[in-house]
N, C-alpha and C positions, 0 to 999 in steps of 0.2 A: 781866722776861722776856717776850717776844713770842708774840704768839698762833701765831705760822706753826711754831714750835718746840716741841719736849717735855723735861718735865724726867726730866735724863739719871739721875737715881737710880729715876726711876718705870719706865722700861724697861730697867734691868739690875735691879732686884728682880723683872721679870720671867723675867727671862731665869733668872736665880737660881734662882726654882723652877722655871722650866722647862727645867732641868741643857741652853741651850744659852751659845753668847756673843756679843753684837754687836759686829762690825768696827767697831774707829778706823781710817778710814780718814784720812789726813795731805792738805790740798789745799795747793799752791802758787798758785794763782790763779784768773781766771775758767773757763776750761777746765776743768780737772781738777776744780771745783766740779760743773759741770754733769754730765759724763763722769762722777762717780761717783752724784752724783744719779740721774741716768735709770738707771743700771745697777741700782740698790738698788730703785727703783720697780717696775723690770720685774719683780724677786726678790722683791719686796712684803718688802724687809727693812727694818727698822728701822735708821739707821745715825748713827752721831756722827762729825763731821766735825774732825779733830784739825788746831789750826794753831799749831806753835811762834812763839816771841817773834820769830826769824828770820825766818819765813813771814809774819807780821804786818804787820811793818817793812817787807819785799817788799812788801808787798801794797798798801800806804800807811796799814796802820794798823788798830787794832780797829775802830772805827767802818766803815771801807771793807770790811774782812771780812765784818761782820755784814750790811752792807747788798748787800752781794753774794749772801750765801747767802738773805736773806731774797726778794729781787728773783729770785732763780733759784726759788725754792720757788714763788712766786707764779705765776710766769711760766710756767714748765713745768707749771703745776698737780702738783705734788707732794704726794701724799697718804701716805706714809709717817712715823712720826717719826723727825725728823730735829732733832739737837741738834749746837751750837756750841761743842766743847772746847778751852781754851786746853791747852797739853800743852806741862807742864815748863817752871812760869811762875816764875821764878827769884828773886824776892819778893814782897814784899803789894801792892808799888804795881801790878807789873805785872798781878796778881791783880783788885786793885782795878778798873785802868784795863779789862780785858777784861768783868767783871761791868759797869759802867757802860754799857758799849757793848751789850749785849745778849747776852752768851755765855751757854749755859745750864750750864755747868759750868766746874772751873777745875781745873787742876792744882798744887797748889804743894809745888815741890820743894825742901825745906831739908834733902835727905839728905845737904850735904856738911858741914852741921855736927854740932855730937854731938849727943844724945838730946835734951836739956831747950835748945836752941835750937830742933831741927828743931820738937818739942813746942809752944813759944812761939808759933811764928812760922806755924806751921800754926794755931791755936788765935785767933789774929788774923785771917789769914785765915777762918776758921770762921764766928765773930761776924760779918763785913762781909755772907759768901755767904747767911746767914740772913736778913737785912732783904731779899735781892731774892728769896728762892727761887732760888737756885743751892747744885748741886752742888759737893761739894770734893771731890779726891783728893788724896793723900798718899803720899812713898814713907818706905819706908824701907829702909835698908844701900844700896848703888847700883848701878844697872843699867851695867853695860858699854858698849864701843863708843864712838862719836862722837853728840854732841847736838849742831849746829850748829858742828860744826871741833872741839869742846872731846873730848879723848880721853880715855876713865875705863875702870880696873880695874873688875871684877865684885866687891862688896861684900855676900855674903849676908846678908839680914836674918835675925836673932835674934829666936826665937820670943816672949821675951818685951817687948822693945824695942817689936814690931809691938801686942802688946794692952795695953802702957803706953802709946803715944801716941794707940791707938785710946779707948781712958777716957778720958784727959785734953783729947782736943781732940772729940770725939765727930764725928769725918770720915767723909762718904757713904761712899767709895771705899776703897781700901786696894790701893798696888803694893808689894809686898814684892819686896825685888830676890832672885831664884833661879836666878841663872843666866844668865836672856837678855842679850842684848846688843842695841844699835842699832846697825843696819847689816847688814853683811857676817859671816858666821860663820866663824872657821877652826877648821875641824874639827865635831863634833858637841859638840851645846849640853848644857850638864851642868845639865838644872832638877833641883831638889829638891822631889819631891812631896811624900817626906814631910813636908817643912816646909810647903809650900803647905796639904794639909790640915790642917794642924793649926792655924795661921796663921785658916786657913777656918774652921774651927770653933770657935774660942778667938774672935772677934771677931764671924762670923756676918752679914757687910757682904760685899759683891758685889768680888771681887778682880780686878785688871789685872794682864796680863800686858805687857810692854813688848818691843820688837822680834821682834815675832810673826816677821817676814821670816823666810825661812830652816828653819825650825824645821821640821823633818820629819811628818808631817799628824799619826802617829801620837801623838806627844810633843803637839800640840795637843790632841788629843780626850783622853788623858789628863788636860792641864792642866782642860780645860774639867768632867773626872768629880772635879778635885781642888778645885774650888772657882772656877776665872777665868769671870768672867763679861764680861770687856770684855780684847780684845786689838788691837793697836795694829797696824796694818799698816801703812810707807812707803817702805821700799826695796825692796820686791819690785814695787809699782806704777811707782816712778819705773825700775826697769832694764825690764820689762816695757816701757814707754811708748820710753825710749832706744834699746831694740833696735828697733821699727819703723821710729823717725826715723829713725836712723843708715840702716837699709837704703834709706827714700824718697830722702832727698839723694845718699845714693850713685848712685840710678838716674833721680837728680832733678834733674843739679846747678847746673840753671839755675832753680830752683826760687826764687823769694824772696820769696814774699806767706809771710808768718810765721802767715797763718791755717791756708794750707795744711800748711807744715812742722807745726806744733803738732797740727792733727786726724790728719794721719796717723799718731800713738798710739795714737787712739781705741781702735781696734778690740780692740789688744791690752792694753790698760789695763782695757777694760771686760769682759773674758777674765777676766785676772786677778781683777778685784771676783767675780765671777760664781763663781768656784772657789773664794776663801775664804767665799764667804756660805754655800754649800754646806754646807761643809766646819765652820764655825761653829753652821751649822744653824740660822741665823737667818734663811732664806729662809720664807715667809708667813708670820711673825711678827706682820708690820706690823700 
């Protein structure tokens, strides 16, 4: 793990006791790297920078990721911690290949097999994340919504499924699925607190919440008194960033340096950042 980075279990034990949560913010590329960097600087928050197996692949790869965020931390003089999460790394290798490259934490998601696979296979992962000093997070039951095109029912996790797999692979993190979805919401989001607390305190490890988007502020600041200490924001930044674009091309429409198209987000992307760090309560954290 690299020195420009922090590890991501040391600042959500922070936050842990300090009943707030720090933003996963999702980046797709160089831009939205820096755009949420500078924003979290100026808020002196803390922030882990979340990039699926998808966003990876875009990007040209964990190695390209890593050396992107680190080259922007350096460059901007970035003095916040700022940590590299793989998010919903869909087996060991890809767990493996992201920890190699420098990620400071890893997600591995085997909630779509039963118990004593998900168990297994998290538990492999565990072992590897220990020789570098990386973070692991783990789900269990399944979060809703679309993960890269893939569309899933909401799968609450069972209270005690969550503090079986928590013993047996002994994982930083813990997303116990309650409700949210990724993406878009129809209608209002059905979380389970009382699961969540209990979940929280039967296990005693810093919980995620998954598809923060959406989610009504009040139902956040709940989640965050019920135990979350890390929520995952990216379709509220990516429609935020679209509604700008879309209005510059329309008043723009000979516009075609793709630098210009792409910053004209900015403003409203880093709006956005600005209101959930708020709202998370993870502004002078850092």
């Amino acid at each position: 793990m690299g020195d420009l980075m922090e590890n991501t279990k040391d600042i959500l034990n922070k936050a842990k006791s300090g009943k707030y949560a720090i933003p996963q913010f999702n980046i797709n590329n160089l831009e939205w790297t820096r755009f949420v960097l500078e924003e979290c600087e100026i808020n002196n928050s803390p922030v882990i920078l979340g990039v699926s197996e998808g966003a990876a692949k875009y990007m040209g790869g964990y190695n390209v990721v890593y050396a992107i965020v680190t080259s922007l931390i350096e460059s901007l003089k970035i003095k916040i911690p700022v940590c590299l999460h793989l998010d919903h790394g869909s087996t060991f290798e890809a767990c493996k290949n992201a920890i190699d490259a420098g990620f400071t934490s890893v997600m591995i998601d085997a909630s779509k097999y039963d118990l004593d696979e998900n168990i297994r296979i998290t538990k492999e992962v565990v072992e590897y994340a220990r020789l570098h000093d990386v973070t692991v997070e783990a789900e269990v039951g399944h979060v809703g919504g679309e993960e890269d095109g893939i569309a899933a029912e909401v799968a609450y996790a069972k209270v005690e499924d969550a503090v079986m797999l928590y013993k047996e692979t002994n994982v930083d993190l813990f997303a116990p699925a309650l409700g949210s979805v990724h993406g878009l919401y129809k209608g209002e989001p059905k979380l389970d607190f009382q699961r969540m607390k209990e979940i929280s305190e039967k296990t005693n490890i810093p919980l995620v919440l998954h598809g923060g988007s959406g989610i009504p502020d009040d139902l956040i600041v709940k989640a965050i008194k019920s135990g979350i200490c890390k929520i995952n924001i990216n379709t509220e930044l990516q429609i935020s960033w679209h509604e700008a674009v879309k209005d510059f091309v329309k008043n723009n429409e000979n516009a075609y340096d793709p630098r210009k198209v792409i910053k004209s987000g900015e403003a409203n992307l880093k709006k956005s950042v600005t209101e959930k760090i708020k709202l998370l309560g993870s502004n002078n954290k850092a």
